[in-house]
PAPA-194039 format. One record per residue (C-alpha): residue in one letter; x, y, z. Coordinates in pm, whole numbers, plus 50000, padded with zeros to 5 digits. Layout:
AXYZ/...
end
This chain:
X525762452983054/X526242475882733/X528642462082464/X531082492582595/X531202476382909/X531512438282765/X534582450282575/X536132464182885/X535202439983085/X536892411582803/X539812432182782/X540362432083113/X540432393783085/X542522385782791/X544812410882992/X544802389683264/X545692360583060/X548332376382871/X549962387083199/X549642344483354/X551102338483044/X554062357683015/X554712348483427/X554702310883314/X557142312483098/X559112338183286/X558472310383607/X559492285683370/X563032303283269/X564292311583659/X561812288183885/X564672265883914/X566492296984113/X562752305484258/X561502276384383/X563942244484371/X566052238584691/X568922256984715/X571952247684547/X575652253084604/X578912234984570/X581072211284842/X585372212784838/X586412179184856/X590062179084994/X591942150585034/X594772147685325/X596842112385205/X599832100885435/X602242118785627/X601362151185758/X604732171585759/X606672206185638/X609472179985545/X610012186685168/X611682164684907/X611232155084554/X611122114984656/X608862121384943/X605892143084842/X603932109684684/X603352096585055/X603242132685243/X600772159385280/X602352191485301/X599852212585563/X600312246385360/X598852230285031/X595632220085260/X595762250885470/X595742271585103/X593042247384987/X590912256185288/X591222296585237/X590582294484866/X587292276484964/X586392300285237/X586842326984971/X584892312484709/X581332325284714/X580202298084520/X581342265384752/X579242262385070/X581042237085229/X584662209885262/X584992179485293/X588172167985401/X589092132385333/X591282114885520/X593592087185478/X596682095085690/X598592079385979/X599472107086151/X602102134786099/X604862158486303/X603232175386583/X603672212086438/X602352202686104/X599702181386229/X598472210586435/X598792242286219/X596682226085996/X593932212586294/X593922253786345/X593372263186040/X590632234286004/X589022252086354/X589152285686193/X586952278885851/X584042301885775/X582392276585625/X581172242785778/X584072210885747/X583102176985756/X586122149885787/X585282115985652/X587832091885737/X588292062185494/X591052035985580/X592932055285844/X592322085786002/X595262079786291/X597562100386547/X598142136186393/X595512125786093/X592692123886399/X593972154386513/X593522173686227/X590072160486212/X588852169286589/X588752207886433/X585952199286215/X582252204186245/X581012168886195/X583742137486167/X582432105986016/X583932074685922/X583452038985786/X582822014586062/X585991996185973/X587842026085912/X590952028286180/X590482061486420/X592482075086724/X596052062386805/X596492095886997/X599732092587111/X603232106987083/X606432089086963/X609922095386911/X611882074686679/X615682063786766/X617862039686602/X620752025586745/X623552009086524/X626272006386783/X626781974986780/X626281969686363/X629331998986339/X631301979486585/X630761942086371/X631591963886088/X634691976786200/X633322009386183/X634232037186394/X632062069186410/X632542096086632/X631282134686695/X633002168086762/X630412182886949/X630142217187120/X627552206687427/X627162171487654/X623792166387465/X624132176787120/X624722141886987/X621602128787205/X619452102086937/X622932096986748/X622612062086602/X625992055286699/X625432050587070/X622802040887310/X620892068087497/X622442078387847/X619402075588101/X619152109088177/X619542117387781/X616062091387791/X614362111488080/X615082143587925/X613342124987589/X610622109487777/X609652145487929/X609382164487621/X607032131787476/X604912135987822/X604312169887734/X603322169287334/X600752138787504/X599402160887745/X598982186587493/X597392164487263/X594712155487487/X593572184187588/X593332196287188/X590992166187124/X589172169387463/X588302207787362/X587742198387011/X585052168687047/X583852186287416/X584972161487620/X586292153987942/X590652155387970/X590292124388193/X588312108788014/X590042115487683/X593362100887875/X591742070487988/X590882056887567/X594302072387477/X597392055887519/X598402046687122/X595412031187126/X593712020986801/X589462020086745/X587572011386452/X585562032886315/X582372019986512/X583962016486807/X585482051686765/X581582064786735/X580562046187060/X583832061287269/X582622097987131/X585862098686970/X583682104986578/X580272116186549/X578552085486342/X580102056686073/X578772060885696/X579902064185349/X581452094985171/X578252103185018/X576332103185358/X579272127685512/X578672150485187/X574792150285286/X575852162785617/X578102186085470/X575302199385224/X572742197385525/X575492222585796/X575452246785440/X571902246285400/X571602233085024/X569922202384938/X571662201384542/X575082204684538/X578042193384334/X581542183184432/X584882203084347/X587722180984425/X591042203984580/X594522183384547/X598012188884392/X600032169284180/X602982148784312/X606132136084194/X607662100084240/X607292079384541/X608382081684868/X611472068385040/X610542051085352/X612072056885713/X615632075485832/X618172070086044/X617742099586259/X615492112386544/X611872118686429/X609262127986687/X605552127286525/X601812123286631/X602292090586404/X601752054086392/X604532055286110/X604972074385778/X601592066185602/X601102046585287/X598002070685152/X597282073284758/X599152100884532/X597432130084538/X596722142184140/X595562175884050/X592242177583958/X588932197383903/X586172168083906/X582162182583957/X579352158583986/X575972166884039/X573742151284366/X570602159084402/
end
């Protein structure tokens, strides 16, 4: 080989070099985008006590108004850069229409939704959660109660100790039906009794479709009935028992990322609730909920 030749053949070489060095440090710059697992970002959104379109300034603290959630939900599905919710749930239960507008629009994500359920995840509350993807909860968590109630009060006899006389002006036989004034006629009670029979039989088949499961044998564990979260697991009712973190792995594993970080969705609330009422309420509840104030927040941490 001439020295022509050796300097071609060296140049050739140190070329070569060159070019492995400049790819290292370009590697070096991006190989985190190249050849890490992929990354992405997980909507935590909490649902806290009663689910219900009721609005007042002394009730918000202990209610979860479905449009804020519902809103939540799109503005995730939107967001190119979050890959998955998790909703988490500490609720008793909620008004039928509320409870199921937002199951609906917990069905109807584009991206996966995980429900973990902490202390309570009850009536209306599980309902909402039987549209998700994956529902896990902590084995001592409280899950089901799928039921239907309506709630009467009758102070008849504490207006007639009282010397109190109430009365009604009313335009139809039933418009005072659920007054707290008098007791419920029996076919008023029927008439009650059918419209509850029908909410329940509506129920069940929501949460039979939802977890694909048999009607009859969604009826049979029903009844108001209360589970743990372990029990809960073994009746089908939730998919497994773990910890928030291990329901954000699942949620990172149905995006396909392995890195993610955490974007907390909530709203801030005004004072605290005032408990109860004195007139009819029908609900998928156990009773109004006693769930943590929700606080507006933007909180990110990093998993790997």
């Amino acid at each position: 080989m001439d020295k022509k030749e050796k300097r071609v053949l060296l140049g050739v070489i140190g070329g070569l070099i060159l070019l492995t060095v400049i790819l290292l440090s370009f590697i070096s710059v991006i190989g985190n985008s190249w050849f890490a697992p992929p990354s992405g970002t997980i909507a935590v959104i909490p649902i806290y006590g009663h689910i219900t379109y009721s609005s007042s300034p002394f009730m918000d603290s202990h209610t979860t108004h479905p449009e804020d959630i519902k809103n939540f939900i799109e503005s995730a599905n939107q967001d190119v850069n979050i890959n998955a919710i998790l909703l988490e749930i500490n609720s008793q239960g909620g008004t039928p229409v509320a409870s199921n507008e937002l199951m609906e629009s917990v069905k109807n994500s584009k991206k996966p939704v995980v429900v973990w359920i902490s202390d309570s995840g009850v009536s209306g509350a599980y309902l909402v959660a039987s549209g998700a993807d994956h529902i896990m909860a902590n084995p001592s968590s409280w899950v089901g109660s799928i039921g239907v109630l309506i709630d009467l009060v009758d102070l008849s006899r504490l207006y007639e100790r009282e010397g109190i006389n109430r009365y009604v002006i009313k335009s139809g036989e039933y418009k005072d039906m659920g007054a707290d004034f008098r007791e419920l006629t029996p076919e008023e009670r029927e008439m009650l009794q059918n419209i509850v029979d029908e909410q329940y039989d509506y129920f069940i088949e929501q949460i039979a479709e939802n977890r694909d499961l048999n009607k009859t044998y969604v009826a049979e564990i029903a009844e108001g009935k209360v589970y743990t979260g372990t029990q809960a697991e073994n009746l089908k009712l939730i998919d497994n028992t773990g910890s928030k973190e291990e329901a954000l792995e699942i949620a990172a594993e149905l995006a396909g990322i392995e890195k993610y970080q955490t974007v907390t969705f909530a709203r801030r609330t005004p004072l605290g609730a005032i408990l109860g009422s004195l007139v009819s309420r029908i609900g998928y509840s156990m009773g109004l909920g006693i769930g943590e104030n929700l606080q507006t927040s933007t909180i990110s941490n990093m998993h790997p």
